[in-house]
C-alpha positions in Angstrom: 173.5 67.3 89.1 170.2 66.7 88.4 167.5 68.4 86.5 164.9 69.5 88.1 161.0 68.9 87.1 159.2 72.5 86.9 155.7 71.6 88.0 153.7 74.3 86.9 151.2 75.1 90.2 147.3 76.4 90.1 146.4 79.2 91.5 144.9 79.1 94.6 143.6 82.6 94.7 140.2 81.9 92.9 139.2 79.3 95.2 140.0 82.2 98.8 138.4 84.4 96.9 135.1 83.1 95.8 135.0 81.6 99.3 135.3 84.8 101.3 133.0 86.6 98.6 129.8 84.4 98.3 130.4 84.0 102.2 130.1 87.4 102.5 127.5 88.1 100.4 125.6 85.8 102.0 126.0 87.1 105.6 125.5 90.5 104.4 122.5 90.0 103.0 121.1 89.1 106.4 122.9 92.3 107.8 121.3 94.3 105.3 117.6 92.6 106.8 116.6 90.6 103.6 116.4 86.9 105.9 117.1 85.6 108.9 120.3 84.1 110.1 120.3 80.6 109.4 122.0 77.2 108.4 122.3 78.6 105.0 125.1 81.1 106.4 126.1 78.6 108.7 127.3 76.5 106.2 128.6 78.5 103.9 131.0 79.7 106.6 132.1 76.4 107.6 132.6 74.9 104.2 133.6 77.7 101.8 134.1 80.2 103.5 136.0 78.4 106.2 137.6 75.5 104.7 137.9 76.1 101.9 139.7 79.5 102.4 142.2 77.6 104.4 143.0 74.9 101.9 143.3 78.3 99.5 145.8 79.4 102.4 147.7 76.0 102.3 148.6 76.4 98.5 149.1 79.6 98.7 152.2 78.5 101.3 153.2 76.1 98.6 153.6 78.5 96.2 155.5 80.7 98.5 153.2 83.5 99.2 153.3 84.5 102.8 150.5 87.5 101.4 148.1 84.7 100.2 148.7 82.1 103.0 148.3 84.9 105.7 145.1 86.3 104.2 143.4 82.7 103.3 144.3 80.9 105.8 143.2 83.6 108.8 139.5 84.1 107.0 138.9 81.2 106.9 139.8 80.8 109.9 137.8 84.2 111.0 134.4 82.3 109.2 134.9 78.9 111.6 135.4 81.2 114.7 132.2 83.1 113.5 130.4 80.1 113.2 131.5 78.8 116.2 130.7 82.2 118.8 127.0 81.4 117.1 126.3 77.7 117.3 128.5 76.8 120.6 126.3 78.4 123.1 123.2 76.7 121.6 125.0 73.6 122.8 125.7 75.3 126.2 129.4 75.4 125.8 130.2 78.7 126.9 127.9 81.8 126.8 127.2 83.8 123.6 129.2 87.1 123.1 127.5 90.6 124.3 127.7 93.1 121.7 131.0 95.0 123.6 132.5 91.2 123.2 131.4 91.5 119.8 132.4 94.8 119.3 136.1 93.8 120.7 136.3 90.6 118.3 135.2 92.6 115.1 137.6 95.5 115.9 140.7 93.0 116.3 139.5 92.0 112.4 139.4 95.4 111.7 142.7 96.2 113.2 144.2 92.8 111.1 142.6 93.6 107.8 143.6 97.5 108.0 147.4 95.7 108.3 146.5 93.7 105.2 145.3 96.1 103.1 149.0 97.8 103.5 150.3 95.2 101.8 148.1 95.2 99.1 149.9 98.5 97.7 151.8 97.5 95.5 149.0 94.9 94.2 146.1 95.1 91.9 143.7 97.7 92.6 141.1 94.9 92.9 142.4 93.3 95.4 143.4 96.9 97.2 139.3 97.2 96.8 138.6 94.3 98.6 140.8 94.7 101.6 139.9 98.6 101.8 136.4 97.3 101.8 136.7 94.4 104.2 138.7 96.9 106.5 135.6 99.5 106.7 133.1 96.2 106.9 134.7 95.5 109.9 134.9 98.9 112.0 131.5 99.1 110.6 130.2 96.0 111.9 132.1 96.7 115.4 130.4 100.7 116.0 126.9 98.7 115.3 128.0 96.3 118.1 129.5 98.6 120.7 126.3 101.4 119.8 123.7 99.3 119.2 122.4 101.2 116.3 120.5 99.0 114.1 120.8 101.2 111.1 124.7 101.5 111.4 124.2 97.2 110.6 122.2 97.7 108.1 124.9 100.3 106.5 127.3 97.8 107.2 125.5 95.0 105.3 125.4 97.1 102.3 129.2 98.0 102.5 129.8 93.9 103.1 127.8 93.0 100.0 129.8 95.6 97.8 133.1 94.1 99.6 131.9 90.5 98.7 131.3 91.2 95.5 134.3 92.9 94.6 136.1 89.4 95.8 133.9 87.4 93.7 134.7 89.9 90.7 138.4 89.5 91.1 138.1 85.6 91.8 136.3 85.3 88.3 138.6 87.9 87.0 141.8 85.7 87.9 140.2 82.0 86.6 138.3 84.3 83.0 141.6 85.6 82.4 144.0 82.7 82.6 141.6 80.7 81.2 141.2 83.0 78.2 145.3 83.5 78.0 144.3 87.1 77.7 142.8 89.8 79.7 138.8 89.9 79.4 138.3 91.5 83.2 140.9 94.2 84.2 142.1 93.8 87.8 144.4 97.1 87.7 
């Protein structure tokens, strides 16, 4: 029999993280009204937020993680559909979504992230944050849509940044303390 090489494997985490959280900072921002929606936000969603949340997805399957892979991989893609339901209309394919279309799409993420943060219970408390936070981002986001109250977006942009944040804290959190070999940022 043959020994086996134990390749020690990065952690993927960081990378999903800090792409879902400056992605969602970002978009927030213009929820809460401080700029317009632009190609700023556009890009961030395809790049980080999208692609590279799925290539965070991808290792996470390597490493056996169906949490990670699930989470990662499904952002990211939730940031490329967002994109797209923006910029395809502008190119005439297909119509742009009414707000009870938007209302329905932002629900379903609500409905998926609520599932999530389940199974983030026996996980850090950081990472319980974010999905708790994400979850009531969503619903939040999806009453704006369906209503039509501008100030319940506004809410929600404040909520979004808060939930972004938290991700970016725990992304910086993760890479601080292995880098450090020792626990400078408690995750819980």
């Amino acid at each position: 029999m043959k020994n086996k090489e134990v390749v020690k494997l990065a952690n993927p985490a960081p990378l999903g993280l800090m792409g879902f959280g400056m992605t969602t900072v970002l978009l927030n921002l213009h929820n809460a009204g401080f700029f317009a929606l632009g190609s700023m936000i556009l890009a961030m969603g395809i790049f980080f937020g999208g692609i590279a949340q799925i290539i965070a997805g991808v290792l996470e399957f390597r490493k056996g993680n169906t949490f990670g892979t699930t989470a990662f991989t499904s952002y990211g893609i939730f940031w490329l559909t967002l994109v797209a339901l923006i910029v395809m209309p502008k190119f005439g394919l297909g119509q742009a979504p009414g707000k009870i279309a938007m209302g329905a799409y932002l629900s379903l993420w609500g409905i998926f992230t609520l599932f999530m943060y389940f199974g983030t219970l026996k996980k850090s408390k950081a990472l319980q944050f974010v999905f708790l936070s994400l979850t009531i981002l969503f619903f939040l986001l999806a009453i704006g849509d369906f209503t039509g109250i501008a100030w319940i977006k506004i809410v929600a942009g404040y909520e979004g940044i808060i939930c972004g944040f938290s991700a970016i804290y725990l992304a910086m959190a993760e890479v601080l303390n292995e880098s450090r070999r020792k626990k400078l940022l408690p995750i819980g």
